[in-house]
C-alpha positions as CSV (number, residue, x, y, z in Angstrom):
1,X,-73.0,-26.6,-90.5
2,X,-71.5,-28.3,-93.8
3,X,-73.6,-29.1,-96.4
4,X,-72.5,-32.2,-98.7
5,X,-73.6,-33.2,-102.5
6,X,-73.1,-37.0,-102.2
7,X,-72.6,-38.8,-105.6
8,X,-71.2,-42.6,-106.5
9,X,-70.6,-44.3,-110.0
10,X,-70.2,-41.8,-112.1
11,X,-68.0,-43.9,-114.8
12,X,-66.2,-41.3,-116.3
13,X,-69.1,-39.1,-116.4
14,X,-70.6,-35.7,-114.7
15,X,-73.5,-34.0,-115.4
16,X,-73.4,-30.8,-116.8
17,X,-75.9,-29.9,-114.4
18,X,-73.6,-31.3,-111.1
19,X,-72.6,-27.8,-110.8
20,X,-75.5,-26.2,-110.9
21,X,-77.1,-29.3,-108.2
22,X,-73.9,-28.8,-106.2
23,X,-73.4,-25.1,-106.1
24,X,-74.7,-24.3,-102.4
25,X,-72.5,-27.3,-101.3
26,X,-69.5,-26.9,-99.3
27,X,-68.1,-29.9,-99.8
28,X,-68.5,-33.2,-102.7
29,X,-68.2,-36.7,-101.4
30,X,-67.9,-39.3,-104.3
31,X,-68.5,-43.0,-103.2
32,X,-66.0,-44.8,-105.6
33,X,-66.8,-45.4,-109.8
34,X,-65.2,-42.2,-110.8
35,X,-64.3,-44.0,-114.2
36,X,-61.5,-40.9,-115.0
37,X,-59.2,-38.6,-113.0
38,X,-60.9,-35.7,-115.4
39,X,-64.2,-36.4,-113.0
40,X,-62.0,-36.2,-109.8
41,X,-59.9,-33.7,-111.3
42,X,-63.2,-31.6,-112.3
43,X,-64.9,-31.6,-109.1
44,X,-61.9,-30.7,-107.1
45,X,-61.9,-27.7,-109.2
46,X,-65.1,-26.9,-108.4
47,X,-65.2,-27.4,-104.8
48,X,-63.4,-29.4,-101.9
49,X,-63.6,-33.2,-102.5
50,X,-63.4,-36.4,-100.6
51,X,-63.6,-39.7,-102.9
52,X,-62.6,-43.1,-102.5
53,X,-61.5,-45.7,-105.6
54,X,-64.2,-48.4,-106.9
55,X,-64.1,-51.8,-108.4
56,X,-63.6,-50.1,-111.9
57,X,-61.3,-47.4,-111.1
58,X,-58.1,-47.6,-112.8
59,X,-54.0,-47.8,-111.1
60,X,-54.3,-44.0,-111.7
61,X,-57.1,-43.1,-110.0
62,X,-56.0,-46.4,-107.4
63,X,-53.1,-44.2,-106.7
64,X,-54.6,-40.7,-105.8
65,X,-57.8,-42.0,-103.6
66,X,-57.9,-44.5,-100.8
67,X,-60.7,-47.7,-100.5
68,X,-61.3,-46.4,-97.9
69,X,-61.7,-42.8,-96.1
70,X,-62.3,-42.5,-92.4
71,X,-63.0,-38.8,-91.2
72,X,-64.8,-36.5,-88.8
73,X,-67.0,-33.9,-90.3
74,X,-68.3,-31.8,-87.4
75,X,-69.0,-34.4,-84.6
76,X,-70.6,-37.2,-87.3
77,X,-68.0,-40.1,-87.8
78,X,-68.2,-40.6,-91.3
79,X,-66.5,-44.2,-92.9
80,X,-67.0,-43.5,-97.0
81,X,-66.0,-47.2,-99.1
82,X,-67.3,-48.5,-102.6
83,X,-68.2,-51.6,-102.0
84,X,-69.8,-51.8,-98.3
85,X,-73.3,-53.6,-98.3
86,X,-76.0,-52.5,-96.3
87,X,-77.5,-52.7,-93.5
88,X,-78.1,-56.9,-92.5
89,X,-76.1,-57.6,-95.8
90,X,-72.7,-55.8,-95.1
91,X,-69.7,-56.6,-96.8
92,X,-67.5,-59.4,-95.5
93,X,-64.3,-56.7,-95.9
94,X,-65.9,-54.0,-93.7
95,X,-68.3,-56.0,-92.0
96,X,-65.5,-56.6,-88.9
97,X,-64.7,-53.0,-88.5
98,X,-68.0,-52.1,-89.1
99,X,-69.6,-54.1,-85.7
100,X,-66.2,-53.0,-83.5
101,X,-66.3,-49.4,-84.3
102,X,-69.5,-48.4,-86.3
103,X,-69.5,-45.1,-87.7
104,X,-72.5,-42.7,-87.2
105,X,-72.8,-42.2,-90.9
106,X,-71.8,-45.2,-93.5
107,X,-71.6,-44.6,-97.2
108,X,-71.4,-47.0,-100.0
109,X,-71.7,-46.7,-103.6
110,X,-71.3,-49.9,-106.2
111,X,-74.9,-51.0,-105.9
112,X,-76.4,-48.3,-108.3
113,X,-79.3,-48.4,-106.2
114,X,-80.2,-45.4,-103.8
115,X,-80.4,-46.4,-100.8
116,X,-81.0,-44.7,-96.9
117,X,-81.2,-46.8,-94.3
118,X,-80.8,-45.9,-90.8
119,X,-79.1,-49.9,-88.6
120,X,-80.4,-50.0,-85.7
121,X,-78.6,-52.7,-84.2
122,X,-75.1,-50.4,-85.1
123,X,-76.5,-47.2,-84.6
124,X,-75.5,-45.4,-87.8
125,X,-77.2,-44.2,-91.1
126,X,-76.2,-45.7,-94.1
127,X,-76.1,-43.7,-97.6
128,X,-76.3,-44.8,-101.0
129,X,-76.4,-42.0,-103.4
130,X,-77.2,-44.6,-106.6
131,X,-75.3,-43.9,-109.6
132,X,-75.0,-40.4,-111.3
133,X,-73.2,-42.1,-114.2
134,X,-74.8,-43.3,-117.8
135,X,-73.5,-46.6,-117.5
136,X,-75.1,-49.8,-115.1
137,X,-78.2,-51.1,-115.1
138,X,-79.9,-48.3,-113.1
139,X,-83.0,-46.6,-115.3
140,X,-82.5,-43.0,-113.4
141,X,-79.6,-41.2,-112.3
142,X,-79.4,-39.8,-108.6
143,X,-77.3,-38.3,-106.1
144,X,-77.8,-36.8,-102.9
145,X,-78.0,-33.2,-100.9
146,X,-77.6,-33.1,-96.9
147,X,-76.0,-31.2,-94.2
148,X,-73.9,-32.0,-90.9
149,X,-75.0,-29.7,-88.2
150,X,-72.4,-30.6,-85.1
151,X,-73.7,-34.1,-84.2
152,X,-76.6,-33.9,-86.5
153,X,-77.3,-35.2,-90.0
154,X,-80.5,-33.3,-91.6
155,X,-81.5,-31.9,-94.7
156,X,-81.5,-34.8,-96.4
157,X,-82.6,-34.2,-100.5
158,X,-82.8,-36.6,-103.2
159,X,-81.5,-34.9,-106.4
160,X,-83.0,-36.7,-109.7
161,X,-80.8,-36.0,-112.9
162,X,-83.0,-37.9,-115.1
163,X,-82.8,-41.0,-117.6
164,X,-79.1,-42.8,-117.9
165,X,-79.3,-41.8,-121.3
166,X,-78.4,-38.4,-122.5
């Protein structure tokens, strides 16, 4: 089993309290919006990272992470991009792919809205954590908890962090 802290549009900023949130974790997935390497560079020094670039993400953060990442964790097929729609809205970019190979999970950040839906028409669950950063129009910060047990995708927590203003 690996149990994931799932965060998105943090522009430039990370809880104090992310470590705390994300300590039983094994591994963090952040869904583009980082805003600074120092957020990247701070949760790879906390635990094993996966992380994609967003629309506001800089050439230097451009250079270390990918748009898109594509990976296996346990037997889930997991397709992680900023900006990927939803579920009847998908993006026109990822929209293609999306209905000639759907993933079993799909995660998106960009919208600051948190968001689990599960497409039936594709077959996969789609994850929005929101945004864990201060800045968007969002009112209350959020990320998630979950695990991947072999084929299985359970666990599932919403983690509050409060008002966008500190």
């Amino acid at each position: 089993m690996t149990n994931i802290g799932l965060i998105s549009d943090t522009h430039s900023f990370l809880d104090d309290r992310f470590y705390e949130l994300f300590q039983g974790v094994d591994e963090i997935w952040h869904a583009g919006d980082l805003g600074d390497l120092k957020v990247l560079e701070k949760m790879e020094a906390f635990k094993p990272c996966k992380a994609v670039y967003g629309n506001i993400d800089n050439t230097v953060l451009r250079h270390e992470l990918r748009e898109d990442e594509r990976f296996m964790c346990e037997g889930v097929d997991v397709w992680m991009t900023h900006i990927g729609g939803y579920p009847g809205k998908y993006d026109k970019r990822v929209k293609g792919e999306l209905y000639r190979n759907p993933p079993k999970l799909f995660i998106t950040g960009h919208s600051h809205i948190l968001k689990v839906m599960y497409d039936d028409k594709l077959e996969l669950l789609h994850m929005n954590p929101g945004a864990a950063g201060i800045s968007g129009f969002h009112a209350v910060r959020t990320a998630l908890r979950f695990s991947i047990d072999g084929p299985d995708i359970k666990n599932l927590e919403l983690i509050e962090l409060g008002p966008k203003r500190v």
